[in-house]
N, C-alpha and C positions, 0 to 999 in steps of 0.2 A: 372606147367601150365604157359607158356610164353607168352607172347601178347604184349604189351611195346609200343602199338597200330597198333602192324600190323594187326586186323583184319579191323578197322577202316580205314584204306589203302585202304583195298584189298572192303570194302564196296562203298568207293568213287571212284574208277577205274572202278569199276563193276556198281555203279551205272551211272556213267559218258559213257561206252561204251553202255550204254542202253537207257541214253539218258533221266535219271528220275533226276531232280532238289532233292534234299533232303535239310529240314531245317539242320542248324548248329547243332542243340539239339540232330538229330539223329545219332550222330557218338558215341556221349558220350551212348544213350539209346543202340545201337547196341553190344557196349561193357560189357554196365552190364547184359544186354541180354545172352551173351554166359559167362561169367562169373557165372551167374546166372544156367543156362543148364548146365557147366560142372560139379557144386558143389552140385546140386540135383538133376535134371534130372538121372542119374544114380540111384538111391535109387527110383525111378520112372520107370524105364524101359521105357522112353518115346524117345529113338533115338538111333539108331546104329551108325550114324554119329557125330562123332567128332573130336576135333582140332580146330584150328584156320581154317585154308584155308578151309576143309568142309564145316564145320557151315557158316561161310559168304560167300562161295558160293552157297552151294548145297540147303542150309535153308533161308537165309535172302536175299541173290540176287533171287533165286528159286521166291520168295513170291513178292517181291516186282516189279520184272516184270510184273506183273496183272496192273500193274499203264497205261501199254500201251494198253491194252484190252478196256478198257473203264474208264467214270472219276471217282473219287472215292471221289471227292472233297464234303465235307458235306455229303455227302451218310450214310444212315441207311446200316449197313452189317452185316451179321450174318457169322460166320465160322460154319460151321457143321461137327461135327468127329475135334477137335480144336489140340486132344491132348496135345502136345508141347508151343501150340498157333503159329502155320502155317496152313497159312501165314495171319492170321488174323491181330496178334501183330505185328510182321515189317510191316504190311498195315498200320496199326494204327500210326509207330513211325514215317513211310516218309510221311503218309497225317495225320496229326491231329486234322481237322476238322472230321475226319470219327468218325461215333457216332459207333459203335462198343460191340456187341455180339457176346459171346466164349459159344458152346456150344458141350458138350462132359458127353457122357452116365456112365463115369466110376468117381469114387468119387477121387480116387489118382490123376486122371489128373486134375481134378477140383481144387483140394486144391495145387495141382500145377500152374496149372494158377492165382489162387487168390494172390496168395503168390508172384508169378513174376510180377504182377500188381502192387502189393504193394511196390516192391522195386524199379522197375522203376524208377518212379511212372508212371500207364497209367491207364486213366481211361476206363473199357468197366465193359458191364452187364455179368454175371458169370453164366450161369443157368448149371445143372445136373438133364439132362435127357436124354432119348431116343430122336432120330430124330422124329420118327412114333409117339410117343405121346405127342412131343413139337409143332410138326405141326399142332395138331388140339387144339390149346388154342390158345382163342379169340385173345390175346397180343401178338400172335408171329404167326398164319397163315395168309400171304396174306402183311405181314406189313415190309419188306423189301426193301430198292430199289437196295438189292447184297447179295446176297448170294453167297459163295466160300465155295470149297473144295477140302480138298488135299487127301480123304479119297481113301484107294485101295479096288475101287469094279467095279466093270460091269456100266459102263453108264447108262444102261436104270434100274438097282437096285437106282443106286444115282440119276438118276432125278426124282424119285416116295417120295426117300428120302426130295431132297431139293426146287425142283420147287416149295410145297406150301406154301413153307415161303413168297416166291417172290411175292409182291405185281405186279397188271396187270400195263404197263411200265416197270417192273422193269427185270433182269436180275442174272441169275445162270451161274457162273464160274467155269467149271469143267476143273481140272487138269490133263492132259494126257503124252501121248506122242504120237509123229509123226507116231507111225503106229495104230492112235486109229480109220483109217478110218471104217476098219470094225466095227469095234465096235460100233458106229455112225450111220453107216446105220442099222446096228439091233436093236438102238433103239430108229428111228425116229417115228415108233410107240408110243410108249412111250412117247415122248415128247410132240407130239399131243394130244393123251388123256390127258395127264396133264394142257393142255391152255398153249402149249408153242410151239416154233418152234426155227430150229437153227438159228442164228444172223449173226455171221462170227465166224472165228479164230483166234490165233495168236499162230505164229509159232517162237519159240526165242531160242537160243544159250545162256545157263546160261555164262555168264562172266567167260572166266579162265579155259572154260572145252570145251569139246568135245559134251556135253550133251546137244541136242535141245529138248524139250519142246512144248507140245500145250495148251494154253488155250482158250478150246472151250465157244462159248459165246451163251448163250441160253435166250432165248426173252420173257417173261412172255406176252401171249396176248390175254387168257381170266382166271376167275375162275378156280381154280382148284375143278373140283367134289369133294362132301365133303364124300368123301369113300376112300378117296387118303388123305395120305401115309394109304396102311392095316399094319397089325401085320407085323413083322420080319419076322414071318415062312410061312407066306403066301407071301409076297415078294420073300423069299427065293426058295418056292416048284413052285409058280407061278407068275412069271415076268411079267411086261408088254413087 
């Protein structure tokens, strides 16, 4: 595994063509990062993508784009579906005021993330649970001002999941791509039932690739009815 800090390069070129300030601390955090993902992440199953140019493009410029969506500065954020920790963790290392919860339903990714927190060091809150039954505890519905996700599912499935973390102000980042328009419109429904509406977009070109990106921005702007998020299999069999 070679590095000798060419990811750390290829992180400040990438964050420099995007136009995101990063503290000096996070070039050293980005490298134990992927240092960290290549030597256990495998024995986890937690990413297809690897190497140096990948990983700092496709994974830590990928994530840390969300910086131009809206501010993240001091922000309560919750990652939902965290896996890997994207893009929660590189949210965390380029703002470090962000008070920062990883939350992922599977115990390996869990004590995956615990363990790359720890060597960091980065501090966030760790929970293992389901989305549908983190969302309805007192200490985590409605008590967000960001919720992100890099999770692959159907929009209007992930905004039932995530919208009622989002306190009302507050906002859900869902991770797409440029042709998620349809997608968007089947599930403006959905967002409305949930106390939310779309916000804007942002439309970005990862650094170094060919690969544009949307991060849709959705607006918390009332209560979410407390019958939202249902079970898995009723989301599943019946969508909003």
């Amino acid at each position: 595994m070679v590095n000798n800090g060419q990811l750390a390069n290829i992180v400040a070129q990438g964050a420099e063509t995007l136009e995101i300030s990063l503290p000096p601390e996070a070039f050293l955090a980005f490298e134990a990062y992927y240092t960290f993902l290549e030597k256990q992440g495998k024995n986890v199953n937690l990413t297809s993508i690897t190497g140096v140019n990948d990983v700092a493009r496709l994974h830590f410029l990928d994530s840390i784009a969300l910086l131009k969506a809206v501010r993240f500065g001091g922000a309560r954020v919750i990652d939902i579906g965290s896996g890997a920790g994207f893009p929660g963790v590189p949210l965390k290392i380029a703002k470090p005021t962000i008070d920062l919860t990883l939350l992922d339903a599977t115990v390996k990714r869990v004590t995956f993330l615990s363990e790359l927190c720890a060597a960091l060091p980065l501090s966030a809150v760790i929970k293992n649970s389901r989305a549908e039954d983190a969302a309805h505890l007192p200490d985590m519905r409605e008590n967000f001002d960001i919720a992100v996700s890099r999770a692959v599912a159907r929009l209007n499935i992930l905004c039932e999941l995530c919208i009622p973390f989002v306190r009302i102000g507050g906002v859900f980042i869902a991770m797409k791509g440029v042709d998620s328009t349809e997608e968007l419109t089947q599930a403006r429904d959905a967002i409305y039932t949930l106390g939310a509406e779309v916000q804007n977009y942002l439309d970005y070109t990862v650094p170094g690739t060919d690969i544009t990106h949307r991060a849709l921005v959705i607006a918390k702007t009332s209560s979410t009815p407390d019958k939202y998020p249902r079970r898995f299999s009723k989301i599943r069999k019946a969508s909003l």
